[in-house]
N, C-alpha and C positions, 0 to 999 in steps of 0.2 A: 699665478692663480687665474682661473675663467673668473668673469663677472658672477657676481652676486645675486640672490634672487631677493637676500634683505628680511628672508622669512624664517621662523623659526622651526615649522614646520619639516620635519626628516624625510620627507620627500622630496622636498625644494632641496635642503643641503646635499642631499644622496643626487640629487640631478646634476647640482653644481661642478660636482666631480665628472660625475657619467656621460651626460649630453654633450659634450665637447665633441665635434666631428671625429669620427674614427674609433674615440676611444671603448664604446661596448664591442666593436669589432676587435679591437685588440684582448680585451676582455676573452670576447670569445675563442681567440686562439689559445689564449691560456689555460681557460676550464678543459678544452679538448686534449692537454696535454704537453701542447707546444713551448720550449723551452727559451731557443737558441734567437738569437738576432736574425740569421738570416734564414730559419726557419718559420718566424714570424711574420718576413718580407713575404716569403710565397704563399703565407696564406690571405696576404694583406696586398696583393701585386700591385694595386694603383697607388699606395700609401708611400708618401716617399720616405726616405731612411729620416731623414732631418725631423722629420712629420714624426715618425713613429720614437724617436730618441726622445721627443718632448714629453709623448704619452707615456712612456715609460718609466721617464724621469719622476713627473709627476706624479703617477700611481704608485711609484717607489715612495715618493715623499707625503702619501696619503698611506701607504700601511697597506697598500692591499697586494703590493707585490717586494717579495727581496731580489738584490741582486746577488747571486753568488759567482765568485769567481776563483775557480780552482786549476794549476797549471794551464795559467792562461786563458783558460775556456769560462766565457763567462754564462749564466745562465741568470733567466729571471723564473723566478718562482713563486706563485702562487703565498699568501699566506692562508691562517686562519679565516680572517676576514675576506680575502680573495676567494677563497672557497665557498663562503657563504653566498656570490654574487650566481652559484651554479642554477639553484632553481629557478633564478629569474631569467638567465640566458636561456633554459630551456625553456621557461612559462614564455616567451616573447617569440622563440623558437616557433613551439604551439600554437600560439597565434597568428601570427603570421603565415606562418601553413593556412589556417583557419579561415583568415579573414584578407590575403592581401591579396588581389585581383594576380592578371597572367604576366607573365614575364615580358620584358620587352629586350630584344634582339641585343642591349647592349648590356644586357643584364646574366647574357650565357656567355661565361668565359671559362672553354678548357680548362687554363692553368689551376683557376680554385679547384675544378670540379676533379681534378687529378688529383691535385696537392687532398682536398681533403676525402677520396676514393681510397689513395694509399693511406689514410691512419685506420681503414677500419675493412681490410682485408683479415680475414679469419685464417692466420698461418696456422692452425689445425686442419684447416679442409684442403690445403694446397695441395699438390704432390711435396712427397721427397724434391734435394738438390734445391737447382734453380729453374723460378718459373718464368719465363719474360710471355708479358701481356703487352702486345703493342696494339694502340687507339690511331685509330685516322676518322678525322674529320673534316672530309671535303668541304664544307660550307664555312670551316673556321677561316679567320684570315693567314695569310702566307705569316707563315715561324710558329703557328699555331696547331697544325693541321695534323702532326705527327706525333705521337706521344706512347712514350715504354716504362710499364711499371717492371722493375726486377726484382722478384720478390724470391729470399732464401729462406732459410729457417727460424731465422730470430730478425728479421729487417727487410723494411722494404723502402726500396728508392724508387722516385721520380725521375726521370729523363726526359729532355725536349732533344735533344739526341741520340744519334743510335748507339746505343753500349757497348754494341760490336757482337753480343751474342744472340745465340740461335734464339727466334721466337718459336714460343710456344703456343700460342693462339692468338689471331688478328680480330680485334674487333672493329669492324666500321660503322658510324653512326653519323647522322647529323646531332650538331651541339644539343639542341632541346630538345630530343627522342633522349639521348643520355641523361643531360638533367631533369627530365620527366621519369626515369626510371627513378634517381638518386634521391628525389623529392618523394617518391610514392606516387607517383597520379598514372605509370606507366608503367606494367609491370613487364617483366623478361618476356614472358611467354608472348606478351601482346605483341608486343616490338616489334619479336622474332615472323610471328605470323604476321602483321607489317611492314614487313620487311624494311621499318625504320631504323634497325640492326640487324648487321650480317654478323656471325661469326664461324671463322674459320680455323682448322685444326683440326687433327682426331677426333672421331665425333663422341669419345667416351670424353676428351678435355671440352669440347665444345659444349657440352650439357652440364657440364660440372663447372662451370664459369660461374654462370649468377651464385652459388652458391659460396665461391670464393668473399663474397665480400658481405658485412653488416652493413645493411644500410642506417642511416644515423636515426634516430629513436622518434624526431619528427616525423617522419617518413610515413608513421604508422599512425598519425594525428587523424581521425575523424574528419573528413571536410562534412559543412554545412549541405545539408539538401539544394 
């Protein structure tokens, strides 16, 4: 167990659990959907595995997550009460958008911004088959700079790899022009005429990109004057 606040007050108890480093991050992988151990890792890249077995463990033994594990595959899953911590990942969400000043250069990391691009692709808007969307990011660092989503009709993978198949449209960007789109403060069109994104392909699939994906619900958060 974290230290104690000593208060009786359900703020202080609910913090006891929650404030422990990492753990509202992992929290947040789980509202989003995320199931798997090493699905968690990619959304969690700096978290090391030792680190996140503890947070798990513990939120397992606080009731706000079960473990299931069925032919071998284990999964953690949300409860009841795990569901109820949604509104507040989102209200934190919100504010943040709202109130937390500009990003700093160690704060835009590809990996997240793939890993969490691929959960909220609109496989209604894609084409038919297979679509490979490959990202380059000159200004990321070397193993970072390369990146392919391959997205079919029910699934969509991440690669830091090439998959070996044909792409479909190349997007290149620097890292904060992307997460300025993802965040909202940067929209497609701006980018585009910006030229802080290129994209390249058939120009009916090259206009039909931004529409490929939702962007996630803060996005759309009001900033302050």
């Amino acid at each position: 167990m974290g230290s104690s606040y000593h208060q009786f007050c359900p703020v202080a108890k609910a913090a006891e659990l929650l404030d422990e480093r990492w753990t509202l991050l992992v929290v947040r992988e789980l509202v989003c959907g995320t199931e798997r151990f090493n699905d968690l890792r990619r959304g969690l890249p700096r978290m090391s595995p030792t680190l996140l077995s503890r947070r798990l463990h513990r939120l397992t033994r606080a009731g706000i997550v079960e473990r299931h594990v069925r032919d071998n595959e284990v999964r953690y899953v949300l409860t009841r009460a795990g569901h109820e911590l949604r509104p507040m990942i989102e209200a934190l969400a919100a504010w943040g958008v709202r109130w937390i000043g500009e990003l700093g250069d160690d704060d835009l990391d590809p990996k997240l911004l793939l890993w969490d691009m691929h959960r909220n692709v609109d496989l209604s808007a894609v084409p038919d088959g297979r679509t490979v969307i490959e990202f380059r990011f000159p200004d990321a660092p070397p193993g970072g700079r390369d990146w392919w989503l391959v997205i079919t009709h029910d699934e969509v993978d991440v690669c830091d790899t090439d998959p070996g198949h044909a792409v479909t449209v190349t997007v290149t960007a620097d890292v904060r022009s992307m997460v300025g789109i993802w965040r909202g403060e940067l929209s497609w069109p701006d980018a585009l005429r910006a030229h802080a994104v290129e994209v390249r392909g058939p120009e009916a699939l090259r206009r039909a990109v931004p529409r490929w994906f939702t962007l996630p619900g803060w996005a759309s958060v009001p900033r302050p004057a």
